[in-house]
C-alpha positions in Angstrom: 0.0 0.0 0.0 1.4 3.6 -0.7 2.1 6.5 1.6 -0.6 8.0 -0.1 -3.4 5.6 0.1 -2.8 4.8 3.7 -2.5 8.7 4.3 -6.6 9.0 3.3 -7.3 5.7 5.1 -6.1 7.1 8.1 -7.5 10.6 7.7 -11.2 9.3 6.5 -10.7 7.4 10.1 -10.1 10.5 12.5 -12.7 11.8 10.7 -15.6 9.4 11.8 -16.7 7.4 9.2 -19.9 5.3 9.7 -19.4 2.8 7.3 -16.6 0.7 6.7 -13.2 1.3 4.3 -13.0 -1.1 1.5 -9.6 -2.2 2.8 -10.7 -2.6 6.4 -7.6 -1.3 7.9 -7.1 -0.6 11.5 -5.9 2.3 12.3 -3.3 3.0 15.5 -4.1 5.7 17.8 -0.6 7.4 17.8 -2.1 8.4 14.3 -4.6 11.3 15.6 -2.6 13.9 17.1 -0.6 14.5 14.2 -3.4 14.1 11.7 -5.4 16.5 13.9 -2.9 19.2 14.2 -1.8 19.1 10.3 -5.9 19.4 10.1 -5.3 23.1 11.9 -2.7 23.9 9.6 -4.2 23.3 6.5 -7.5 24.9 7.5 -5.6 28.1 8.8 -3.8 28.1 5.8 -6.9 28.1 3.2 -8.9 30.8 5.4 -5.8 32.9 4.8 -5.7 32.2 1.2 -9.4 32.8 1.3 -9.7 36.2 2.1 -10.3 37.6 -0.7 -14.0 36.1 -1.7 -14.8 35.8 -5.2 -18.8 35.5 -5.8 -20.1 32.5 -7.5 -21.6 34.3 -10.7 -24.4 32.3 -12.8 -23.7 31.8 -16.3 -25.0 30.4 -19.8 -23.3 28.4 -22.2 -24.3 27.2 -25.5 -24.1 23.7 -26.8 -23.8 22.9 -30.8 -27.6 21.6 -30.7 -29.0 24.8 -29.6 -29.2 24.6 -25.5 -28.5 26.9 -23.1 -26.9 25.2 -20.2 -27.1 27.3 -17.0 -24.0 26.6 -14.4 -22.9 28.4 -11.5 -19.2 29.4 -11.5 -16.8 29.8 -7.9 -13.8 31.7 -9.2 -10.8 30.2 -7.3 -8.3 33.2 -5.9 -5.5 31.0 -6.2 -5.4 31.8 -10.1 -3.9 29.6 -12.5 -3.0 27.3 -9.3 -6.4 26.3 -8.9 -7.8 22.9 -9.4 -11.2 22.6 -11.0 -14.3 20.4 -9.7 -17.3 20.5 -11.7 -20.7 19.5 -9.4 -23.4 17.4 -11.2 -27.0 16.3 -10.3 -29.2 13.4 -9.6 -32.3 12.7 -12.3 -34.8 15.4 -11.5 -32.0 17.5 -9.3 -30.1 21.1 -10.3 -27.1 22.8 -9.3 -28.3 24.3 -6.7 -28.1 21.2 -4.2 -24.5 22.1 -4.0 -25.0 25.8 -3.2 -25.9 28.1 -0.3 -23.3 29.2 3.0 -22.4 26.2 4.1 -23.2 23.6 0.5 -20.6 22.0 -0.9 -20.0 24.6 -3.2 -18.9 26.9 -0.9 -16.5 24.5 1.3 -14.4 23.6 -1.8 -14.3 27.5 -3.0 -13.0 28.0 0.4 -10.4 25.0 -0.1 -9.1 27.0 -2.8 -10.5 25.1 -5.8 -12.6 26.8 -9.0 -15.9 25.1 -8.8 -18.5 24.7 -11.2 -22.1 23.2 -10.6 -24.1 22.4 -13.8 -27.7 22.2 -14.8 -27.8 19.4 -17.3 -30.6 19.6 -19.9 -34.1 19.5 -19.4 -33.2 20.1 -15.6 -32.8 23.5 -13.4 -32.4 26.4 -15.5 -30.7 24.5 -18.8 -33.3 25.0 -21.6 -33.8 25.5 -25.2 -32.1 28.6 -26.3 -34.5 29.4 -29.1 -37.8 28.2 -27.4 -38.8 30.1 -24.4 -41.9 28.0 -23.4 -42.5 26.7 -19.6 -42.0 23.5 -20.5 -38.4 23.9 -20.8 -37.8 25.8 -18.1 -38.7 22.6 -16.4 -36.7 22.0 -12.7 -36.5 18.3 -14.1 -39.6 16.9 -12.2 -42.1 15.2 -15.0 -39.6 15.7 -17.8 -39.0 12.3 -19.6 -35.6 11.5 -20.6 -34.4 9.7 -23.2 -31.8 7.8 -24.5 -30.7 10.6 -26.5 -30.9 13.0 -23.8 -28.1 11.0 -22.0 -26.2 11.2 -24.8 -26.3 14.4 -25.3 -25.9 15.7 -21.8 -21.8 13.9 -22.1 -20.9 15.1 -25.8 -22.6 18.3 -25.7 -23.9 19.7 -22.4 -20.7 18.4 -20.8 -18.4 19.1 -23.7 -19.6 22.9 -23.4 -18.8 22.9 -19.6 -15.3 21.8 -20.8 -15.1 24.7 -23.4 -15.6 27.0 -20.2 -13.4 25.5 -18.5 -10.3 26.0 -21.4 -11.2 29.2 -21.5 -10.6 29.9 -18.0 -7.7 27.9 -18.0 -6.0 30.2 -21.2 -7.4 32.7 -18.9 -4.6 31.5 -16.1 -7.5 31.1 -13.7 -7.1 27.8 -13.2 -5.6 24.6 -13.9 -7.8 22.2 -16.1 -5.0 19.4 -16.2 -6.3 19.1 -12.4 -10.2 18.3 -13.0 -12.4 16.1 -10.7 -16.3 15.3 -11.4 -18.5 14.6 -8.1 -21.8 13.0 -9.4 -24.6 11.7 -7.6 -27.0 8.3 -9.3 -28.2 8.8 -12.7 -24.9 11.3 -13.7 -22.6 8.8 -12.8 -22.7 7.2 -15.8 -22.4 10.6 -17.2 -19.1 11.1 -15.5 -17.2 8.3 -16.2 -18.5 8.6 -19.9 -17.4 11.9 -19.2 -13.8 10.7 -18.2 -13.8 8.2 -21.3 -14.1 11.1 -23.8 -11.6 12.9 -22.0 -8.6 10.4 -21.8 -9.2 8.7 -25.4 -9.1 12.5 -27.6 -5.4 12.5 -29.0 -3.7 15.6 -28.7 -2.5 18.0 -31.4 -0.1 17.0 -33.8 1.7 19.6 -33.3 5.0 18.3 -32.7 6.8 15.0 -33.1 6.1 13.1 -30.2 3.4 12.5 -28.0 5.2 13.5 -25.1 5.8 16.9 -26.4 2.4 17.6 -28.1 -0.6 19.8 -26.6 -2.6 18.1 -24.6 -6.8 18.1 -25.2 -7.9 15.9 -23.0 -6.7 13.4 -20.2 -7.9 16.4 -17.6 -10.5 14.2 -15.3 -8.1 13.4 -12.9 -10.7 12.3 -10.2 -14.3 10.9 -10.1 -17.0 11.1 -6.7 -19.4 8.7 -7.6 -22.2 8.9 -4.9 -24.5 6.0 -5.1 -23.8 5.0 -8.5 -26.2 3.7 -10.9 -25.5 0.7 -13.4 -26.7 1.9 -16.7 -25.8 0.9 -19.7 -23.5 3.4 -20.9 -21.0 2.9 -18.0 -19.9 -0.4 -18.8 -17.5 0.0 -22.1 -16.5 3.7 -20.1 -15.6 1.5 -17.1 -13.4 -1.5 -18.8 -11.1 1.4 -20.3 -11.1 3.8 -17.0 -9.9 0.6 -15.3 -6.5 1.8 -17.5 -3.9 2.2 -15.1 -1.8 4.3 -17.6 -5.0 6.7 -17.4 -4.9 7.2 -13.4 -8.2 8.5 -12.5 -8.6 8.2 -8.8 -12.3 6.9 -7.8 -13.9 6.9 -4.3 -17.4 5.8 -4.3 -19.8 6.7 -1.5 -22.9 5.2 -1.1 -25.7 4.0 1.7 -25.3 0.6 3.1 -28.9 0.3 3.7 -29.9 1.8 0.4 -32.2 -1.0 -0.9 -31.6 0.5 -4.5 -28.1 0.4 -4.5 -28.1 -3.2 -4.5 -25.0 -4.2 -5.0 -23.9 -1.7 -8.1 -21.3 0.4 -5.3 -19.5 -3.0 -4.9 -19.6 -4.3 -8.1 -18.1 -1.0 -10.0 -15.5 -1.3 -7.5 -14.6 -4.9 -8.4 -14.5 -4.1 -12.0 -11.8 -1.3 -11.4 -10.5 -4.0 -8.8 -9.7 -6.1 -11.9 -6.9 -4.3 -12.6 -4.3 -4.7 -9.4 -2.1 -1.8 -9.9 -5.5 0.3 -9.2 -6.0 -0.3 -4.9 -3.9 2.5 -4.6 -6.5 4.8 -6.3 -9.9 3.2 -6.1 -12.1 3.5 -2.6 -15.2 2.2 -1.5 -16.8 3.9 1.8 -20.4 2.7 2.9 -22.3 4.1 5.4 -24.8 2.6 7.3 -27.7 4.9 6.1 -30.6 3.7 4.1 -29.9 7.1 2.0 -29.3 7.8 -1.5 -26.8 10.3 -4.0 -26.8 13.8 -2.5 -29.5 12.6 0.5 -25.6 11.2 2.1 -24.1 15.2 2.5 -25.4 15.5 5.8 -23.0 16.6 8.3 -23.4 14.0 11.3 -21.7 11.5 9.2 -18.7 13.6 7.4 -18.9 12.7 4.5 -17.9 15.9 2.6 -15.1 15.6 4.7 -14.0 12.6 3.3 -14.3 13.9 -0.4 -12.3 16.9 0.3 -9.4 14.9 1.9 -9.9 12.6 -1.6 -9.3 15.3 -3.5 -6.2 17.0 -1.3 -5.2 13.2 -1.5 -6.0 12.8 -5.8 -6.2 16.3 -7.2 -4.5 19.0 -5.1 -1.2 16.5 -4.5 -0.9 16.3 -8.2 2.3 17.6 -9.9 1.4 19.0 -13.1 1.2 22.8 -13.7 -0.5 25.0 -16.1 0.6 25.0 -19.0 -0.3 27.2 -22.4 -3.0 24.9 -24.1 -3.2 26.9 -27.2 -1.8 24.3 -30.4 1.0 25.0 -32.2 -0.5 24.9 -35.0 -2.6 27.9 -34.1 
């Protein structure tokens, strides 16, 4: 096991987990005092970097089939520094179950990353750009999806959220080469198709080896998959994120007593499991709720606690700085 592995082991412990670590390690009590006072540190460190609030601002972006997808946008102060996690929501959710003083939202901002929660189509704000009708300005309740829609939402809705996030990256206000996605049940699947898209475009040819070309894709660094769903367009998107050579970390939360879950947390684990090299990046934590997705962020049992130290763990630790994403060939 690496340092790194056992270091969020040890610090999802001293944080109170309810459920159990996929690993089942014990953890020895000379760990807490120095996980607790490096806890201090850190936190005194962000509110310090922190000062200086940037206000989420709400803003529209345009897919290449005509819809305007609504997200909300936390500027990071830490500039072209910043990592970059991009909030998604359950069938029939919006964006704004990550907002508000003390969402999710905010508590990342504050950690110093550039957040950005999304209204997919047909849900929250996202609508029809040319039709203004109040059917499309459905919140997602009553709104049949289809096959298509699902689709869509990955190489268009999401594709556009990538766009805006290249932009602000050539901007030098943030780092896209550090992306994570946190998705709750149906945009799961979304995510890791997501991922797939992201880690299999080629970049330019725009010099003569790979090593040295421009990079436009393998971004998604990380994946929060709560309470996961097993639809059909995950499974071809999960053999290849299995990839060790891709190294997108994975913890994935879910409700032990969640009747729906039904095995799915377990069994996407196992089929990253397949793949030994990948224990060092791939985590299971259950809790023993009978809740669901985003129904888990409740603060008795800590588990946005144990996101964020995923992420210091499998995004913020990362070595790789900004660097000009323009081509060459430009």
């Amino acid at each position: 096991m690496s340092d790194q592995h056992r270091q969020f082991e040890e610090a999802v412990a001293i944080r109170g987990i309810t459920g159990n670590l996929a690993t089942r390690l014990a953890i020895a009590s000379v760990v807490f005092p120095l996980a607790f006072a490096l806890m201090c540190v850190d936190a005194a460190a962000q509110e310090r970097k922190t000062k200086t609030k940037q206000a989420p601002v709400d803003r529209s972006l345009r897919t290449k089939d005509d819809w305007e997808i609504k997200i909300t946008y936390y500027e990071s102060v830490k500039g072209m520094e910043a990592e970059v996690v991009v909030l998604l929501h359950h069938e029939g959710g919006n964006r704004f179950i990550w907002q508000g003083d003390d969402g999710f939202a905010e508590r990342l901002r504050k950690e110093g990353y550039a957040v950005i929660s999304v209204d997919l189509r047909k849900h929250g704000e996202s609508r029809l750009a040319a039709v203004a009708s109040a059917r499309n300005r459905s919140n997602g309740s009553g709104v049949r999806l289809t096959k298509d829609d699902y689709i869509r939402m990955v190489t268009l809705d999401l594709a556009a959220v990538k766009q805006f996030i290249y932009d602000e990256h050539q901007r030098q206000n943030l780092n896209m080469r550090k992306t994570a996605v946190v998705a709750p049940e149906m945009s799961t699947a979304l995510a890791i198709n997501f991922a797939w898209n992201d880690w299999m475009t080629p970049p330019f040819p725009d010099a003569p080896s790979i090593e040295s070309r421009t990079p436009r894709g393998q971004d998604v660094r990380a994946l929060i998959l709560l309470s996961p769903e097993d639809k059909p367009p995950i499974r071809p998107a999960l053999k290849d994120l299995r990839n060790p050579a891709w190294g997108v970390s994975v913890l994935i939360c879910y409700g032990r007593n969640d009747k729906r879950d039904n095995g799915v947390s377990a069994k996407i684990q196992r089929e990253l499991l397949r793949i030994p090299e990948n224990k060092e990046r791939v985590y299971l934590l259950d809790y023993d709720l009978p809740l669901r997705g985003t129904a888990l962020l409740r603060k008795k049992i800590a588990i946005e606690d144990h996101m964020l130290e995923f992420l210091r763990q499998h995004l913020k630790a990362l070595p790789d700085e900004w660097r000009d994403r323009k081509s060459r060939l430009q």
